[in-house]
C-alpha positions, 0 to 999 in steps of 0.5 A: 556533476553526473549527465545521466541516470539510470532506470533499473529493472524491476525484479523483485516479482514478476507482477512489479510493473511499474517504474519510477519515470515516465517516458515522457518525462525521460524525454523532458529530462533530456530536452529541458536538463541535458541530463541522459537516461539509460534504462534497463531492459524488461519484458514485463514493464508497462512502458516497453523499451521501445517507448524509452528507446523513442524518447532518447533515452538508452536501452543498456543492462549495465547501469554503472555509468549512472552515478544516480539510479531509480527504481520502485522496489528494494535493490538487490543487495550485490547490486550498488556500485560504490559511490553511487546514489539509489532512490527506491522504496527501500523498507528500513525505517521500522528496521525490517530485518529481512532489508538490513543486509541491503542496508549494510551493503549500501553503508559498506559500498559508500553509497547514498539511499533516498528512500521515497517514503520519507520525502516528506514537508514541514510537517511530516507529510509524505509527498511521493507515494502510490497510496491512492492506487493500492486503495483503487486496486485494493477495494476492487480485489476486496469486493471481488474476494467477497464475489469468490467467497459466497460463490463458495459458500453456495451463495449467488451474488452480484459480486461474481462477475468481478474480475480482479484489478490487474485483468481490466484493461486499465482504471476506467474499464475496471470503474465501468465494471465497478458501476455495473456491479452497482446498477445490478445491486439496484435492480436485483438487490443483494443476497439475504445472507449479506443483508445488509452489506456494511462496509468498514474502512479504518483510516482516512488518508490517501488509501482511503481515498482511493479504495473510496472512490470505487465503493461510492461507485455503488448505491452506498448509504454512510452511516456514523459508527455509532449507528453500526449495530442498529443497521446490521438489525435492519436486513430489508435494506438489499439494494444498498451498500453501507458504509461507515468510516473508522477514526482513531477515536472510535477504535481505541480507548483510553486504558484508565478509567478516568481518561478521555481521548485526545488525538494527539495525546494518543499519538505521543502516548499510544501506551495509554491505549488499547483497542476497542474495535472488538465492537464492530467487528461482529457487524461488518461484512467487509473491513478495509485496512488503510491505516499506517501502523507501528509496533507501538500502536494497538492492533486494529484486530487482534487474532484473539478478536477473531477466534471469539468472533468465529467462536461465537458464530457459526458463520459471522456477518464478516466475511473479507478483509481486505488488508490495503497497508498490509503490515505482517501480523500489524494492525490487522494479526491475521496478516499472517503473510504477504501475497501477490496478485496470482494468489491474492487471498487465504482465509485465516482459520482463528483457531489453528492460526494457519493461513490456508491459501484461497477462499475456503475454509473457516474464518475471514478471506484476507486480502493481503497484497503488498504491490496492490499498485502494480494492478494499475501499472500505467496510471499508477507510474504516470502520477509517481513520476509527474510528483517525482519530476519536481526533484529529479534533476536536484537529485541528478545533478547534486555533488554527494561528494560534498558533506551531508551539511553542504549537500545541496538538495531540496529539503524534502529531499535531505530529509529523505537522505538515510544513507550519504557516503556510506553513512547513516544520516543524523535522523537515521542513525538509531537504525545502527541498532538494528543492523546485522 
């Protein structure tokens, strides 16, 4: 049984400061499981190595004494060690090309691969995510795009003084600013050119929660969908922010005349489905992304939704998406590509189908930040690692010699198993079709 683990250094992106264990967690692993951490130094790490290195844990670059090793990220491909054991985000369930050759190099070396986005239970339901952070960070930089964007379009706004997630000093500081934003939004009202303010969210899970939590800190007033396009008439209301609240029922239709929506009839059958949020969309000043998506689901918007929108309107209400799920060309097509908090935006221009970096130019500001979470890099690491440590000793201690049917793991775990010696695992084993 292996003594140690290792923690390894995030390079994938100089803004990737997160880690996947606490250092008050490496020294609950030493002291309560006997079990010795070895961590990789980084000058870029939330937690400094000094505060691994005084819990007990060891400060080394060579990870190969640790049979087990965990990380945020995707691993570079020439980095497993035969035999050995990586638990990260690894993006290969949907077959993402550019991850198949670290798919083919964890099978070709033996390896295993843990992949925390399918740690699930019974019913499916993932248990280890960083959801609720990218909605925190991604709805404090959509509100701050909207700032950037009227600033050039000449108009003075509330929204200006906003700074992006990753300059406040951590989360309160950054929700201190969010409410004053909201008291002077109550005193001097809003632009007349954003009134009124409407603010979409399509989906409702722990993305939404988060991005949640930093809208209801402004004077919001919800409304129902069904109410969207009788509020974008009332431009008095200057001193409110509303919000409404998009399930699948209100963005698809069935395609058949005669059909009806059911919500699990739309989740076996997406086929029988198309979009209808077109509606909406010439309503909306912000629309904030937060559902998963798959290949087989309708787009939420289409790039042809917004070159008729764009093309109708010399300047439509709409003027930021902020993009928290960030699927390229998913949901959202105007996801064109994916940024990083240096330069977090780009306006997608409808009828060039271009992305042009920044806020100026024609069509809406995309928000499009695949590693929103490392805005908030303490808070964000600090709740990972406290739902994580209920696994981490089965992981450390598990013999992944024995065969996949006799490995002792938590069945969250086992569910998460894509690869074990060097062999897909029976629920991953259609990701075959897509290796290199």
């Amino acid at each position: 049984m292996p003594s140690s683990i290792g923690i390894r250094r995030e390079d994938k992106s100089k803004w990737e400061r997160r880690v996947p264990i606490v250092p008050d967690h490496v020294y609950q692993l030493r002291e309560e499981h006997g079990i010795q951490v070895l961590v990789q130094p980084s000058g870029i790490r939330i937690f400094p190595d000094r505060a691994y290195r005084e819990v007990g844990a060891r400060i080394e670059e060579d990870l190969s004494p640790c049979p087990v090793v965990f990380g945020v990220k995707e691993i570079p491909a020439d980095l497993f060690h035969p035999g050995h054991t990586y638990i990260f985000f690894a993006h290969v369930i949907k077959g993402q090309p550019h991850n198949m050759p670290m798919l083919q190099s964890l099978l070709d070396r033996g390896c295993q691969l843990i992949d925390y986005e399918k740690v699930t239970d019974e019913q499916g339901r993932r248990l280890i995510f960083f959801g609720r952070h990218a909605g925190l960070a991604g709805m404090i930089d959509t509100l701050w795009a909207l700032g950037r964007r009227l600033d050039w379009e000449g108009t003075a706004n509330p929204f200006d003084d906003l700074q992006q997630t990753y300059r406040y000093d951590d989360l309160s500081d950054a929700k201190d600013a969010i409410s004053a934003l909201g008291d002077r939004i109550v005193r001097q009202g809003l632009p007349k050119p954003i009134t009124p303010l409407i603010c979409g969210f399509a989906g409702y899970g722990h993305v939404f929660h988060g991005a949640n939590e930093i809208i209801d800190l402004l004077p919001v007033e919800e409304i129902a969908p069904e109410e969207v396009a009788d509020v974008a008439r009332n431009s008095s209301v200057r001193n409110a922010v509303y919000k409404v609240v998009f399930k699948e029922e209100h963005t698809v239709e069935p395609i058949s005349p005669d059909g009806s929506f059911e919500l699990q009839d739309y989740y076996d059958h997406p086929e029988k489905y198309r979009s209808c949020f077109d509606a909406y969309l010439p309503h909306l000043t912000l629309l904030v992304n937060c559902v998963y998506w798959e290949q087989k689901y309708p787009r939420l918007v289409t790039k042809q939704d917004l070159r008729e929108l764009y093309r109708a309107s010399e300047q439509p209400r709409l003027r930021v998406i902020g993009d928290i799920s960030c699927d390229i060309e998913g949901a959202i097509e105007a996801t064109v590509k994916c940024t990083e908090p240096g330069a977090p935006v780009y306006v997608y221009d409808p009828f060039e189908d271009q992305a042009i970096p920044g806020v100026t130019g024609e069509g809406p500001v995309i928000l499009a930040v695949d590693i929103l979470p490392s805005e908030l890099p303490r808070e964000a690491s600090t709740y990972f690692s406290s739902v994580l440590m209920d696994y981490v000793p089965a992981i450390a201690k598990a013999d992944y010699a024995l065969p996949f049917e006799a490995l002792d793991l938590p069945p969250e775990i086992k569910r998460a198993l894509i690869v074990h010696r060097g062999e897909l695992t029976p629920s991953y084993r259609y990701l075959e079709d897509y290796l290199p």
